[in-house]
DRENDO-421920 format. One record per atom (N, C-alpha, C, O, CB): residue in one letter; x negated, y negated, z negated. Coordinates in steps of 0.1 Angstrom, whole numbers, padded with zeros to 4 digits, always signed. Atoms other than C-alpha are relative to their C-alpha. Glycine has a CB too. Layout:
REM DRENDO-421920
AXYZ...
***
This chain:
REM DRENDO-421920
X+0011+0003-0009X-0176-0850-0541X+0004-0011+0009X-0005-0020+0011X-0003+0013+0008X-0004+0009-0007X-0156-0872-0519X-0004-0008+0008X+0004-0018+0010X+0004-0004-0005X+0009+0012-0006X-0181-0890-0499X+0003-0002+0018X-0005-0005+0028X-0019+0005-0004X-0005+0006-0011X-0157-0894-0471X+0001-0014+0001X-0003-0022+0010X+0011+0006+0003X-0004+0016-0003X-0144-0927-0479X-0014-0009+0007X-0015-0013+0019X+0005-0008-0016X+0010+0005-0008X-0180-0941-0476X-0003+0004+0012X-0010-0003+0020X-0009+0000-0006X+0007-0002-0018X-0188-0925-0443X+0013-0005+0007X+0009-0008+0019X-0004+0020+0007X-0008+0005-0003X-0154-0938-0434X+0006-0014+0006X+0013-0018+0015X+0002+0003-0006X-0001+0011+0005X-0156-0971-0446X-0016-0005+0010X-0018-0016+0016X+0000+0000-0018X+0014+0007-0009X-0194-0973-0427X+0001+0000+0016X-0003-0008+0024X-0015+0011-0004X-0009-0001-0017X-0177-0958-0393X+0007-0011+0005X+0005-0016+0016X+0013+0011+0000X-0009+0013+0001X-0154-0985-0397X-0008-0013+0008X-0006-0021+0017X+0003-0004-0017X+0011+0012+0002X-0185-1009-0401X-0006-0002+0013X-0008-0013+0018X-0013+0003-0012X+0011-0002-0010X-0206-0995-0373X+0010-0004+0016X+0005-0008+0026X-0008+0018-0002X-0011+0000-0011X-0173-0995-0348X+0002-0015+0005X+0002-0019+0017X+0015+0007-0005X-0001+0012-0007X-0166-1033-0352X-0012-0006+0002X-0013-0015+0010X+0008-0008-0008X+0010+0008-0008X-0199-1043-0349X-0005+0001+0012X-0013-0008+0017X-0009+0001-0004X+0000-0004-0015X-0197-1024-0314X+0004-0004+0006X-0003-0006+0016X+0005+0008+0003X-0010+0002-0005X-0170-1036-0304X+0003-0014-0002X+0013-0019+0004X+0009+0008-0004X+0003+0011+0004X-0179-1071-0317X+0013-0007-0005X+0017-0018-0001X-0008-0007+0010X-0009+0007+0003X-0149-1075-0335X+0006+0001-0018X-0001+0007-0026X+0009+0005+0011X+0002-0003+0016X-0137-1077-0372X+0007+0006-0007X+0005+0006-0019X-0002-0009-0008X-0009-0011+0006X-0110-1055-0380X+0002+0009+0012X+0002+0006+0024X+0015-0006-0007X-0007-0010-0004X-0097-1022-0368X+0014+0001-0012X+0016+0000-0024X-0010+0012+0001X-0018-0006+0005X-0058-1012-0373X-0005+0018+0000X-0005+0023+0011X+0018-0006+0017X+0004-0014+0006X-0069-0972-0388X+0009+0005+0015X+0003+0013+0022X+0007+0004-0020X-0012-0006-0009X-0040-0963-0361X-0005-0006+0013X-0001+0003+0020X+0016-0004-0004X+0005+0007-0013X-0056-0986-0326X-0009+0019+0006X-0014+0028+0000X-0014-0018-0006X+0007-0005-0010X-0070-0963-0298X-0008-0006-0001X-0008-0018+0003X+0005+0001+0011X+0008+0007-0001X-0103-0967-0304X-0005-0002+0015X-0012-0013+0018X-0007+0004-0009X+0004+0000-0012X-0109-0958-0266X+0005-0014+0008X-0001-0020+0016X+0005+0014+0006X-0007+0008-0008X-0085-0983-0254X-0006-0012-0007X-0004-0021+0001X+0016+0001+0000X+0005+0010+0007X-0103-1009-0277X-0011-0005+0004X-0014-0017+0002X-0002+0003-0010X+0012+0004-0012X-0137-1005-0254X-0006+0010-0009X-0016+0009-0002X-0009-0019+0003X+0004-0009+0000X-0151-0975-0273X-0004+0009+0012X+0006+0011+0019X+0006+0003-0007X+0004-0005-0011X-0171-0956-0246X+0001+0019-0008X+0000+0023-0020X-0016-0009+0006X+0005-0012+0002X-0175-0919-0245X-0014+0003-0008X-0014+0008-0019X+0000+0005+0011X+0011+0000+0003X-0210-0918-0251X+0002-0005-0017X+0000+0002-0026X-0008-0008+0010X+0002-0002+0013X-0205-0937-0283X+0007+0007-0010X+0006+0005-0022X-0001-0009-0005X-0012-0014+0007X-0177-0909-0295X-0013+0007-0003X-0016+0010-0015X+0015+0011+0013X+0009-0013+0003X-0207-0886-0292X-0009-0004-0009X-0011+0003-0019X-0008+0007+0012X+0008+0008+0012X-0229-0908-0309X+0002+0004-0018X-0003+0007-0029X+0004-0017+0002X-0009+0004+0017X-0206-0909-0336X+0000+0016-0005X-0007+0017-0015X+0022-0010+0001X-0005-0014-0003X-0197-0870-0335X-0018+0001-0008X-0020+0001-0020X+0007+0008+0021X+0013-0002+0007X-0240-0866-0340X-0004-0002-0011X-0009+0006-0019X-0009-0005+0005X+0003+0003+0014X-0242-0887-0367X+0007+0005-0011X+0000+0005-0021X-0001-0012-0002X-0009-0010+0007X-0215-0869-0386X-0007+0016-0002X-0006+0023-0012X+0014+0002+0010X+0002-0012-0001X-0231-0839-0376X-0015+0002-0010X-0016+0011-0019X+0000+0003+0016X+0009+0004+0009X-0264-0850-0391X+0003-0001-0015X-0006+0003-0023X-0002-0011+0004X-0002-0001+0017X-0248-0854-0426X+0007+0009-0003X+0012+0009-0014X+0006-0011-0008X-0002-0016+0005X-0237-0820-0427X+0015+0004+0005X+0019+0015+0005X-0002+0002-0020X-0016-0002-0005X-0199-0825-0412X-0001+0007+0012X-0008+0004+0022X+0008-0013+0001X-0004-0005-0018X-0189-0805-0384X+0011-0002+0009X+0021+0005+0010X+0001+0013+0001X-0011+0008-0006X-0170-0824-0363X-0007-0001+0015X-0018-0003+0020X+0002-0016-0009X+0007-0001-0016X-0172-0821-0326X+0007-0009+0008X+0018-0012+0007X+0001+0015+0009X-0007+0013-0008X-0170-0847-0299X+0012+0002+0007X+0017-0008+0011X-0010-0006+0011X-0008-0004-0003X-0141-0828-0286X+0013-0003-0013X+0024-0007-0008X-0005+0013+0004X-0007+0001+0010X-0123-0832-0319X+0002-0019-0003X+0012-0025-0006X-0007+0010-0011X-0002+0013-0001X-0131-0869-0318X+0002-0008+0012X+0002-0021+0010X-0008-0005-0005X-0007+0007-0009X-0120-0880-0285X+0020+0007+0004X+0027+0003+0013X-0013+0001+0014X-0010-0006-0004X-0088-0856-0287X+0015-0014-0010X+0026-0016-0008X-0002+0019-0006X-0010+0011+0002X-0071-0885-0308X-0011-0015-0004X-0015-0016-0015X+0011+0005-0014X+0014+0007+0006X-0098-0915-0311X+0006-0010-0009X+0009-0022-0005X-0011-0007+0013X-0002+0012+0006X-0087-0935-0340X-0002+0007-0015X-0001+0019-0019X+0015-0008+0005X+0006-0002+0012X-0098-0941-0376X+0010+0010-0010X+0006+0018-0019X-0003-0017-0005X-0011-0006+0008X-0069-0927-0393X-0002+0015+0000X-0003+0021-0011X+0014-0004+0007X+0001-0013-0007X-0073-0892-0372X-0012+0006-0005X-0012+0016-0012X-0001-0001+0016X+0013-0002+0006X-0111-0893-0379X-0001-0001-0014X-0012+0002-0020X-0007-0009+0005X+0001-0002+0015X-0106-0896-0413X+0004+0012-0005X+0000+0016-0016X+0008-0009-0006X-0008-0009+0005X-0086-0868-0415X-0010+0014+0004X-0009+0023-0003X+0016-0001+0007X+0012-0006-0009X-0115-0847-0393X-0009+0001-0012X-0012+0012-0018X-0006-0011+0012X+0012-0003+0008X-0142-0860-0416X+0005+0012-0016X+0000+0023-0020X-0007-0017-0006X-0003-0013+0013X-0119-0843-0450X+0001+0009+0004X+0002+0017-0005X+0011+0002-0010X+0000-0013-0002X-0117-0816-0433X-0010+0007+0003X-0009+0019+0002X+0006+0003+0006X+0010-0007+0000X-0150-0810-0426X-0008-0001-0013X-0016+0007-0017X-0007-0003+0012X+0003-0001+0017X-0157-0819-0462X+0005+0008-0009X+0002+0009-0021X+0004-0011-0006X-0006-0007+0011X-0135-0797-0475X-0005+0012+0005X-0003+0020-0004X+0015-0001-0004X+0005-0012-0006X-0149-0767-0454X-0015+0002-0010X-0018+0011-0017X-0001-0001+0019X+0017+0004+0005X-0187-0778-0467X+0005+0004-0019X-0001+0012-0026X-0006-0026+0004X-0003-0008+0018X-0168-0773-0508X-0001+0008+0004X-0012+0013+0005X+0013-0001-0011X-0006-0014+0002X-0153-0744-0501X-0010+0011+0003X-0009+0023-0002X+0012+0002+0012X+0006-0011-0004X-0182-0728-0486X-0015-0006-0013X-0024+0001-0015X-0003+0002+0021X+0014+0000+0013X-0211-0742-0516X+0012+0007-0015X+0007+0011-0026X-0008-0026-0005X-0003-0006+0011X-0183-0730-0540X+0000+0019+0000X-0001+0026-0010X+0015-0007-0003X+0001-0011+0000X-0184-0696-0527X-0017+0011-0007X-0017+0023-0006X+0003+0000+0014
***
């Protein structure tokens, strides 16, 4: 099923165009980068919207792409585990 990378890869997308800039380092503080709170939660909603459960608590506790990647498989792998049941 795997359809982290793309939400990954679009996070990515949506962050530097925030931040008006054209790469992220997966490992950068996105907070320290000019990421605001507000758009953590943003981000946390829209996650939440495609069925991941990921809470803005979970994404400001380490804010960077790497961390969040690891967040979204895990809320991807909770989402298998519970349609395989």
């Amino acid at each position: 099923m795997c359809k982290n990378n793309s939400i990954v890869e679009k996070l990515k997308s949506d962050i530097c165009s925030l931040l008006s800039i054209k790469e992220i380092n997966e490992f950068e503080n996105l907070v320290k980068l000019g990421i605001s709170s507000i758009n953590v939660m943003s981000i946390a909603n829209k996650l939440r919207r495609q069925g991941l459960a990921v809470s803005f608590g979970q994404l400001m506790q380490n804010p960077s792409l790497s961390n969040w990647k690891l967040i979204i498989e895990s809320a991807e792998k909770t989402e298998i585990d519970l349609n395989l049941m």
